[in-house]
C-alpha positions as CSV (number, residue, x, y, z in Angstrom):
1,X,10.9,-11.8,3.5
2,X,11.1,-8.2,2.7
3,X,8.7,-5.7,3.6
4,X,7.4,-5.0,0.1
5,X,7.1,-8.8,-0.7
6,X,4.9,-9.1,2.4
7,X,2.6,-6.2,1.5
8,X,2.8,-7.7,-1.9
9,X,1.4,-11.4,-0.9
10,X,-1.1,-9.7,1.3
11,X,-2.6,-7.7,-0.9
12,X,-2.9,-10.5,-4.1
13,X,-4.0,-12.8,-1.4
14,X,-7.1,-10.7,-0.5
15,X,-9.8,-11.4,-2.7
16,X,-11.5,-8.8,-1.0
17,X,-9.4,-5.9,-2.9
18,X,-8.9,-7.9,-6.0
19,X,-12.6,-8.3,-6.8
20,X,-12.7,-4.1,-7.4
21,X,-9.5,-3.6,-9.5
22,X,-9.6,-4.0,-13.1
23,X,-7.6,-6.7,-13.7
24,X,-7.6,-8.8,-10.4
25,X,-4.4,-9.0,-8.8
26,X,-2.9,-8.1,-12.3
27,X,-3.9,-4.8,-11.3
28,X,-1.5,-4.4,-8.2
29,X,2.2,-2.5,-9.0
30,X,5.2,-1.9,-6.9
31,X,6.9,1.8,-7.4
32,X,4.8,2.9,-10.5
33,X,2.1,1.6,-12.8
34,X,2.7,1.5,-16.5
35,X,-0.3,3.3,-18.5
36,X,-2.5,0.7,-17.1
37,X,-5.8,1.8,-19.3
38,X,-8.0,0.2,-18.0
39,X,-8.2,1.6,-14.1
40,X,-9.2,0.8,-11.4
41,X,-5.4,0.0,-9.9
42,X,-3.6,-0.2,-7.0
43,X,0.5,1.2,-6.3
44,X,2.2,0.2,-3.6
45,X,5.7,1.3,-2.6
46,X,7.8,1.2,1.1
47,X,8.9,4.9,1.5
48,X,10.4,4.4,4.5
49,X,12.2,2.2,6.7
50,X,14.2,4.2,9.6
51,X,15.5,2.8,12.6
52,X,13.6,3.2,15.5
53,X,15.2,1.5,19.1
54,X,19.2,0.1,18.9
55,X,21.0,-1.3,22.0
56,X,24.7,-1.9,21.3
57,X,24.6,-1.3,18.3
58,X,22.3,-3.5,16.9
59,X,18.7,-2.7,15.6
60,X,16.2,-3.9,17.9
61,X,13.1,-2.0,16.4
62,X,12.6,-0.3,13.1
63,X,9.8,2.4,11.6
64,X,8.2,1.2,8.2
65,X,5.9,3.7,6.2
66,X,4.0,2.2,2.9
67,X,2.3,4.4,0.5
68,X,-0.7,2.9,-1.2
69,X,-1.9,4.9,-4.6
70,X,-5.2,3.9,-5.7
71,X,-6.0,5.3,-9.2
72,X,-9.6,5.3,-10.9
73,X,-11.0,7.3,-13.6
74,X,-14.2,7.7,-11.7
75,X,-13.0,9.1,-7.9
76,X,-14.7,5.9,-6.5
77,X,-12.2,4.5,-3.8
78,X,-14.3,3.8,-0.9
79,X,-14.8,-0.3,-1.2
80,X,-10.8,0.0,-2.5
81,X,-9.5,1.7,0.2
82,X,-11.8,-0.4,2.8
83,X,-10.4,-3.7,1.4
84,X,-6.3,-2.7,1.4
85,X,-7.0,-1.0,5.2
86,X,-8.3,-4.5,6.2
87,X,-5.2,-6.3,4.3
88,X,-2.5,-4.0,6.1
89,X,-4.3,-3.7,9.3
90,X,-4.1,-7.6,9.6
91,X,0.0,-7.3,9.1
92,X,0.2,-4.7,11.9
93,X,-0.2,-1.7,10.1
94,X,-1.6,2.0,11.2
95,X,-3.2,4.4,8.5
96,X,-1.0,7.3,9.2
97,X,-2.6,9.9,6.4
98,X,-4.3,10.6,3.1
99,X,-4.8,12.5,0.8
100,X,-6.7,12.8,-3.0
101,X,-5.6,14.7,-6.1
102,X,-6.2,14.5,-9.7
103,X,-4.1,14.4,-12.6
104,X,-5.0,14.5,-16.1
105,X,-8.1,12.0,-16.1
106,X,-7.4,10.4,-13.3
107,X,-8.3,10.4,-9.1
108,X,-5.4,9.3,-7.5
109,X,-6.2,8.4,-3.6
110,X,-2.9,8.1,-1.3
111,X,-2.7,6.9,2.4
112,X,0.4,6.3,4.3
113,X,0.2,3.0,6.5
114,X,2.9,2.7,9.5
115,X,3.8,0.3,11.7
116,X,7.0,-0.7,13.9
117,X,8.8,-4.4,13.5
118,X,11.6,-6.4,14.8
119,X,15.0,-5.2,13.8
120,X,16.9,-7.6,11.4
């Protein structure tokens, strides 16, 4: 299973996170949201996925990085951010940054989570 897909499941599986978007787990994009218009939503995306340890040339370890946007009209991310840090710390994942901005009418929170897995 890819590395999106499983961050996917995960986070539609929590009913934790689902309960403060908008529309449930209808409210969960990969890459970009369309003009959702009715927000809270969450964006996820895998930004990176490096090497990290090869022996003879095959990939023992790799370096994944996923971005999480969540977007509200109001700037209220806490319970949002609390619920997706307990999904992707359950899969292995570190929060690695974040950082808040606005644009337009909307407060856009986004956190890096990292972690390391087995090569494929």
């Amino acid at each position: 299973m890819s590395t999106a897909r499983m961050v996917y499941q995960a986070l539609v599986c929590s009913k934790e996170l689902t309960q403060f978007l908008a529309h449930g787990k209808k409210g969960i994009y990969h890459g970009r949201s369309p003009d959702a218009g009715t927000y809270p939503i969450l964006v996820y995306s895998v930004i990176s996925d490096v090497p990290a340890l090869s022996v003879d040339g095959m990939e023992l370890e790799r370096r994944v990085t996923v971005r999480i946007h969540i977007l509200t009209k109001d700037g209220r991310f806490r319970e949002i951010h609390r619920a997706v840090q307990n999904v992707l710390l359950s899969l292995g994942f570190v929060r690695a940054q974040t950082q808040e901005l606005t644009e337009k009418d909307i407060f856009v929170e986004i956190t890096d989570y990292k972690t390391v897995m087995e090569g494929e």
